[in-house]
C-alpha positions in Angstrom: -5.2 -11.4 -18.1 -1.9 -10.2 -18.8 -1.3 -6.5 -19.7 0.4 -6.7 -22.9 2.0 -3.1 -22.9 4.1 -4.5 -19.5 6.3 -6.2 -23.0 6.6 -2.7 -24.5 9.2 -1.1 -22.2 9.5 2.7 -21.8 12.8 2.4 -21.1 16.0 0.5 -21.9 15.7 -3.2 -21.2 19.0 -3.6 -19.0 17.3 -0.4 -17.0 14.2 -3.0 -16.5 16.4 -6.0 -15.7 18.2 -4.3 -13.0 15.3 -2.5 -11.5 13.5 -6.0 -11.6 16.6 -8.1 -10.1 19.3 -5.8 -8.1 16.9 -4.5 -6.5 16.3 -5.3 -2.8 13.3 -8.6 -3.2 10.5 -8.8 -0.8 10.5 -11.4 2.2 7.6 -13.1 4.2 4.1 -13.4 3.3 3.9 -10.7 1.0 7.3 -11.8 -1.0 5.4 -15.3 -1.4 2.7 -13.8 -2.9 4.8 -12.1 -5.4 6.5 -14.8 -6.3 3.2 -17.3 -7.3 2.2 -13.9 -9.3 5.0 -13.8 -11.4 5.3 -17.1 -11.9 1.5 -18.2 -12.7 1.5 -14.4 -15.0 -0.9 -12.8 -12.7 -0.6 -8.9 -13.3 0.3 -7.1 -10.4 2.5 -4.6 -10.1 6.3 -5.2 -11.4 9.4 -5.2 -8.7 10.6 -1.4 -9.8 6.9 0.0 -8.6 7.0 -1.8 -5.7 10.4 -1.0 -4.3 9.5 2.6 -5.4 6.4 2.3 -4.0 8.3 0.8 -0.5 10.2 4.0 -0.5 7.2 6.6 -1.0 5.3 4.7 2.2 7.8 4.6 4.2 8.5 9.0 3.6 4.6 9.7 4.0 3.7 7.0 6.8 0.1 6.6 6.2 -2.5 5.8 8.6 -5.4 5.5 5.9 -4.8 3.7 2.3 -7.6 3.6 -0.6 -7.1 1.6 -3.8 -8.7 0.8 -7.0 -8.5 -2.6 -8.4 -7.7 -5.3 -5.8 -7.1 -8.0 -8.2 -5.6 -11.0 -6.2 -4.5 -8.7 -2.9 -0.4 -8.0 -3.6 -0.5 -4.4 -3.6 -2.7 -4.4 -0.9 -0.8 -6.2 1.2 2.2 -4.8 0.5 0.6 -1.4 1.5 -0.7 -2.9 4.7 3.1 -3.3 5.8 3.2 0.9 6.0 0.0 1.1 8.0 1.0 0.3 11.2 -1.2 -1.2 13.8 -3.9 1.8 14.1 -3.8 2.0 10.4 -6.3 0.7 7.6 -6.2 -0.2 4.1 -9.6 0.0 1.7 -10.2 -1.8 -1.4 -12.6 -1.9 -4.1 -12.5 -4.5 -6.7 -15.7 -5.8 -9.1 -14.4 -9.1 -10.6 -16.0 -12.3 -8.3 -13.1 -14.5 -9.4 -10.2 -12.0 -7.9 -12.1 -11.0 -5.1 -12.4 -14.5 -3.8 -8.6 -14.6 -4.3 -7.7 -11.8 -2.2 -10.1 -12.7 0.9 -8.0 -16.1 0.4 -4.4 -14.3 0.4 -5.6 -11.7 3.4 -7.1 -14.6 5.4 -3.5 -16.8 4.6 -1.6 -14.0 6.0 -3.9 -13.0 9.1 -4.8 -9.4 7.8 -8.3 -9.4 7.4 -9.1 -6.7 10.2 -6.1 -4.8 9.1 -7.8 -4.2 4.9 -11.3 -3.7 4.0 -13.0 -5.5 0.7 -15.5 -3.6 -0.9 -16.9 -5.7 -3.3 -18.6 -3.8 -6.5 -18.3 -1.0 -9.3 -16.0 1.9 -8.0 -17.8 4.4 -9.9 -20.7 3.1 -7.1 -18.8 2.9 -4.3 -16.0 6.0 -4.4 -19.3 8.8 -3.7 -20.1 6.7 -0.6 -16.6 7.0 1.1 -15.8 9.4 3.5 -12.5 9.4 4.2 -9.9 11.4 4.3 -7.4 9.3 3.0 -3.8 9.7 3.2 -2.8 7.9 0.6 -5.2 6.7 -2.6 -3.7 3.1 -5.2 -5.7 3.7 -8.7 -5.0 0.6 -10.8 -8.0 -0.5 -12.1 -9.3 -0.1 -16.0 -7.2 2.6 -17.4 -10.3 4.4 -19.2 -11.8 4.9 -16.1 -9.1 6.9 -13.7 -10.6 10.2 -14.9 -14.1 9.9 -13.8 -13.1 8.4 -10.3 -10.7 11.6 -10.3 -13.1 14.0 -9.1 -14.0 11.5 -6.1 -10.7 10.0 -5.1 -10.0 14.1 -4.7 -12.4 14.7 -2.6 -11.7 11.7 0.1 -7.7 12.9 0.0 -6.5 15.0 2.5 -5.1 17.8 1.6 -1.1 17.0 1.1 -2.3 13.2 0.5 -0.8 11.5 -2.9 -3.0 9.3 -5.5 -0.4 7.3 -7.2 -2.1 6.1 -10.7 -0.6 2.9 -12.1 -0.3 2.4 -16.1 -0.7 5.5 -17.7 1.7 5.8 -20.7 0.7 2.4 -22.7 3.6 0.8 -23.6 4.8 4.4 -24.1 1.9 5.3 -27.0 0.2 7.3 -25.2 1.5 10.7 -27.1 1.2 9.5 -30.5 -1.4 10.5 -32.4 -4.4 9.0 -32.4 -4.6 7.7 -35.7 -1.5 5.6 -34.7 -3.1 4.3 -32.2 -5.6 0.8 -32.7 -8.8 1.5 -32.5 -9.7 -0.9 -29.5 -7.4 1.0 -27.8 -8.3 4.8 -28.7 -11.2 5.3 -25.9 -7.7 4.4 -23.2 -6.1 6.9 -25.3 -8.3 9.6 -25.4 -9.0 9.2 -21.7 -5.6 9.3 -20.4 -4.4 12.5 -22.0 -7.3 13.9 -20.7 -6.7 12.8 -17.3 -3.1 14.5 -18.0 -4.3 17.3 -19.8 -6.4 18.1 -16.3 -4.2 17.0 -13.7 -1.3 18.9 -15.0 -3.0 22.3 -16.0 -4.5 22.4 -12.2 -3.3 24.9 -9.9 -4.4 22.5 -6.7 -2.3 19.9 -7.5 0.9 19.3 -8.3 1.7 16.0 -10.1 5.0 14.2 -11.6 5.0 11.2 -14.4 7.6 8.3 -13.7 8.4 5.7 -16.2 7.9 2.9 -13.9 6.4 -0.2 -15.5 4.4 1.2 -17.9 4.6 4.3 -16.1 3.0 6.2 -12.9 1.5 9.3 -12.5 2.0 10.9 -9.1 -0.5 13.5 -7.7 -0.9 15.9 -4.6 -3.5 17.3 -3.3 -2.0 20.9 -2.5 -5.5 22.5 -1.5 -8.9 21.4 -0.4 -10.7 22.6 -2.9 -9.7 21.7 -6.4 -10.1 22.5 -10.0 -10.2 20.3 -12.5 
């Protein structure tokens, strides 16, 4: 399904084209896979997260990746790529029809000891991991990022991001909540709290970039953190 607010830019147009198309493209596999995405409307993430996302991996070198919300494998895979050969990548996804897709896309491209599939609700799965985690993906159902908060916090290590994916709907999300359709107020309500707590804790220090339809960056500056 696609995400509609991906049509409701949060900034100028020409900004988006650019990002989207001067922008160094992906190659290989991985590029491939992009490529049928985009063209078929499968949602993954758009070209300016992923080039942004390129550059972030390749500053914090990560050994161990967790994300939320495989879908059909892309940002998985593109994540693998910053790994390196003693690294993992973990990821949880519920839905039986994307699930089988990305077993298919790992198996194509020879990956499948390289990312794990845990197949299931997150809200079951997160209290079961271990970690640590150097690095944690949360794009998954937007009302849901601040209950697997708590858990995602407490597999990072400390200095490890979460990098959470579609946050500022379209750029709604600060209007008030009358504005705001009511199929879409329980999102609404649940991302300014997840703001409202992320950026009044004195653990973790976080940053909001209008990529897509925006990202919300988060470290982990201590081990134990308040909420």
């Amino acid at each position: 399904m696609q995400n509609r607010m991906m049509n409701m830019p949060v900034v100028k147009q020409e900004v988006i084209d650019f990002m989207r198309k001067g922008q160094k493209q992906l190659t290989g596999p991985v590029g491939d896979l992009q490529k049928v995405a985009n063209e078929n409307g499968v949602p993954v993430i758009p070209h300016e997260t992923v080039v942004f996302m390129q550059f972030l991996l390749g500053q914090l070198k990560p050994k161990n990746i967790l994300e939320i919300g495989t879908a059909i494998g892309f940002s998985a895979s593109l994540m693998n790529e910053f790994v390196g050969d003693d690294g993992h990548v973990t990821t949880i996804d519920r839905f039986d029809v994307m699930i089988e897709k990305a077993k298919a896309n790992f198996e194509k491209q020879g990956i499948t000891d390289k990312v794990t599939l845990l197949e299931g609700q997150a809200a079951d799965i997160l209290p079961t991991l271990e970690g640590p985690y150097d690095f944690i993906f949360m794009d998954s159902a937007k009302s849901k990022y601040i209950e697997f908060l708590p858990d995602c916090l407490r597999v990072l290590k400390t200095g490890g991001v979460i990098m959470i994916d579609d946050v500022l709907q379209g750029g709604t999300i600060f209007q008030p909540i009358e504005e705001i359709h009511r199929s879409q107020r329980a999102i609404h309500r649940k991302l300014n709290e997840l703001f409202d707590r992320v950026m009044a804790s004195p653990d973790l220090t976080a940053s909001l970039v209008p990529l897509g339809d925006g990202v919300l960056l988060i470290t982990k500056d201590n081990e134990k953190v308040s909420l």
